[in-house]
Steps between C-alpha positions, in 0.01 A plus 500: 500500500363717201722413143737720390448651174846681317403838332589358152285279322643216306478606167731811602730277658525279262612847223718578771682149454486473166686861491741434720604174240502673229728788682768248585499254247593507119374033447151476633324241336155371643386158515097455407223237464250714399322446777347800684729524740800551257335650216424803722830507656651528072268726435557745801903492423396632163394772616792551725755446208312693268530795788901440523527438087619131602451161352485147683449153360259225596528122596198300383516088573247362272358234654341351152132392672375811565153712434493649165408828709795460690762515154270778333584697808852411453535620169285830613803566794752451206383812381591733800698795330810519767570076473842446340530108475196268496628156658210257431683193577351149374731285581450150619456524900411231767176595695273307766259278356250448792252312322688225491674251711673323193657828329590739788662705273400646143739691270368775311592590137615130495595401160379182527180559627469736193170365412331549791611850529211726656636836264734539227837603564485878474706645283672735669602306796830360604505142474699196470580567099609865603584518836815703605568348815818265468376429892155377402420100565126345362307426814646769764264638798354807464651652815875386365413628168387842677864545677703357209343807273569781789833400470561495100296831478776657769728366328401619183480900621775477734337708780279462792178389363110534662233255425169578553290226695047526473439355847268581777567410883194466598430149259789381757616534845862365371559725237358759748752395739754454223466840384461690811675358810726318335852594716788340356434572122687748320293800343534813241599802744284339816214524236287218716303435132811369385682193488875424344492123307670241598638237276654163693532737762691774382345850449452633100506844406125457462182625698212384532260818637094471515362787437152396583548219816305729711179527295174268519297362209283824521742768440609286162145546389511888619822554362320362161168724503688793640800482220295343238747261492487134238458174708448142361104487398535158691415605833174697325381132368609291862303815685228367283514173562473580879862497630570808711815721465659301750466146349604649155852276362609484175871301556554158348211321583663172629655612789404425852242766557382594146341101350224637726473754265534329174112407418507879472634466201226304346216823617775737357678399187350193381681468237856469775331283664534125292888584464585576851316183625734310244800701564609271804421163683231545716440191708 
């Protein structure tokens, strides 16, 4: 059987989406990591609010050992003219530490570890001598932290809110199922792209939608030449180095699948390199 091709490409559709958000909500904030993936999703909903005259915020997690690249494109997002409220949030959060079978776990922005910080605290971030969230406790997952914020921010506007997820199917067959043939979750108007947040299993008055789940790694690189849009100079110097657009990772590099990746950081910012070996255990 031949493949079926829809008359819209994805870059259309993914307008389309970002239009019909911006139609029916007033709370849209979108939550980046300044990886491709997300950083064209931001940048494409700027150009959607600047067409309806409407603002949106953005949720950054700063994961402290990161690529200098990766922050300098942080700080160049910041600058998109329709973004109401920056939240670069440096907090102290527990992540996987696969390098190591005797610390499983290391905690970010960790006081304690202050000294063996791989990056200053920035200065504009929210962090544990500012932070506004009464709900906030030193060492909480990532994933609890993300649900814990769609709820204050809801709470905070008092209206149906949107969030704006960066991720593409294809890297998964379970968020392509999750996404797309998911029956029993509840959705924004039947909008399949969508998905309503749960929180210890009741629904907020929060959506997730993903404007760009149907795209591959080519049409983020398209999207980029065609709409001379900014990316993270990163990829330019791991292209270099000979990984191909689909090996390309920039997320905390202890996890599971990216300590294969972290000897990249020695071709690629040397000077990274000596603190995030000594940022964790790694026996």
């Amino acid at each position: 059987m031949p493949k079926i091709y829809l008359e819209k490409n994805v870059l259309d559709a993914a307008f389309e989406r970002l239009e019909t958000i911006f139609q029916n909500f007033d709370a849209i904030y979108f939550s980046v990591s300044a990886g491709k993936d997300s950083s064209v999703m931001v940048q494409l909903a700027n150009i959607v609010a600047k067409k309806y005259n409407k603002k949106f915020d953005v949720l950054y997690i700063d994961l402290e050992a990161q690529y200098k690249h990766t922050i300098d494109h942080v700080y160049e997002l910041k600058k998109l003219s329709q973004i109401d409220t920056f939240y670069h949030i440096a907090l102290p959060l527990a992540l996987r530490n696969a390098v190591s079978v005797l610390q499983p776990k290391w905690i970010c922005w960790e006081e304690e570890s202050r000294n063996l910080w791989v990056r200053d605290l920035p200065e504009d971030s929210i962090n544990i001598y500012n932070c506004p969230f009464d709900w906030f406790k030193k060492g909480e997952e990532f994933e609890e932290f993300i649900i814990q914020f769609a709820d204050w921010y809801q709470k905070l506007h008092k209206c149906s809110v949107a969030c704006g997820v960066g991720i593409r199917t294809d890297e998964s067959l379970n968020r392509f199922r999750t996404i797309t043939f998911q029956e029993n979750k509840e959705t924004f108007k039947n909008y399949q792209w969508t998905t309503k947040i749960k929180a210890d299993h009741v629904h907020l008055d929060v959506y997730n939608f993903y404007p760009i789940y149907d795209w591959r790694v080519e049409d983020i690189w398209g999207a980029v030449s065609k709409l001379d849009l900014m990316h993270n100079e990163i990829y330019d110097l791991m292209y270099k180095n000979g990984l191909s657009i689909h090996e390309q990772r920039i997320c905390q590099p202890y996890g599971d699948d990216q300590r294969n990746g972290l000897d990249q950081f020695k071709a690629l910012e040397y000077e990274t390199w000596s603190k995030v070996l000594n940022r964790v255990n790694r026996c």
